[in-house]
C-alpha positions in Angstrom: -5.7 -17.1 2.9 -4.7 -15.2 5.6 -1.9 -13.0 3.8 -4.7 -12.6 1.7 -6.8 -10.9 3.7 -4.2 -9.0 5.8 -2.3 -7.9 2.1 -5.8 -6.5 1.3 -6.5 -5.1 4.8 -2.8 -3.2 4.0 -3.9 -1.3 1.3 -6.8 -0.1 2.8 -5.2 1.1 6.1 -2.1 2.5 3.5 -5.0 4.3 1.5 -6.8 5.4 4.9 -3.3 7.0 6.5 -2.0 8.9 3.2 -4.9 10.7 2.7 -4.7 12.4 6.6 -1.1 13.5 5.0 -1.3 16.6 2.8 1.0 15.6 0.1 0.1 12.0 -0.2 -3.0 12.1 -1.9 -1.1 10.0 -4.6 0.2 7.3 -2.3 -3.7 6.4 -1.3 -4.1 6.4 -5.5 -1.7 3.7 -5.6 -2.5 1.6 -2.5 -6.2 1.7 -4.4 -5.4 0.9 -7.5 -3.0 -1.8 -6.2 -5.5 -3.1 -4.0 -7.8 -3.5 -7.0 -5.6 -5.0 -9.7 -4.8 -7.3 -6.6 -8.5 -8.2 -6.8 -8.5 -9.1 -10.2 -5.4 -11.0 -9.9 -7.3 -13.2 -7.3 -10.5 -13.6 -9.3 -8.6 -14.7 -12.8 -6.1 -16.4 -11.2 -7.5 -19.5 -11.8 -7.6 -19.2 -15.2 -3.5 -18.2 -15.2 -0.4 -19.9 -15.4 2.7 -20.3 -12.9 4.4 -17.5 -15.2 2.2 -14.8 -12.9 2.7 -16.5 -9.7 5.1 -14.1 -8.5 2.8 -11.4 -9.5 1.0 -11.8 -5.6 4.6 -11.3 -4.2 4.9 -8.2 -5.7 1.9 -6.7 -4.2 2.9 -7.6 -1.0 6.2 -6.2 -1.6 5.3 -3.0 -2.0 3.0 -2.5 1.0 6.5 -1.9 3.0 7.7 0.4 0.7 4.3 2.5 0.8 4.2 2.4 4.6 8.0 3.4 4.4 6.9 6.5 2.6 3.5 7.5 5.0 6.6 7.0 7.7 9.3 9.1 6.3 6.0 11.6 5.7 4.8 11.7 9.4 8.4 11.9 10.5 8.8 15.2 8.9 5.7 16.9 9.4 6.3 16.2 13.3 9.9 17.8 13.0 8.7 20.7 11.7 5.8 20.7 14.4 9.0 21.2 17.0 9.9 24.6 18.2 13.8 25.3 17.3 15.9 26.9 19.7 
């Protein structure tokens, strides 16, 4: 339950940072849209079989992979920010 929550919790803090980033706008589409298929996932999940078990996984999965890119993102924008000499 826990993963749960934090998973969800994710999205909304991935969502939150990638829209401060000019650039990203599309990275806080994702970490919404995943965030709500996740949400459906939960709420018919009782209905599915084991074949979409790994389905959860894969959501948080890609919460690295999104926070990679907000990184990689922030990383740049502060180089630039440094004078060169």
């Amino acid at each position: 339950m826990t993963l749960l929550m934090v998973t969800m919790l994710s999205f909304s803090d991935i969502s939150r940072r990638a829209l401060k980033q000019p650039g990203l706008e599309y990275i806080s589409g994702y970490a919404k849209a995943l965030q709500t298929g996740m949400i459906g996932f939960l709420i018919s999940g009782a209905f599915l079989n084991l074949a979409y078990f790994d389905l959860l996984y894969l959501y948080i999965g890609l919460i690295p992979i999104l926070r990679r890119e907000i990184r990689e993102r922030e990383l740049q924008a502060s180089r630039e920010m440094q004078p060169t000499m």
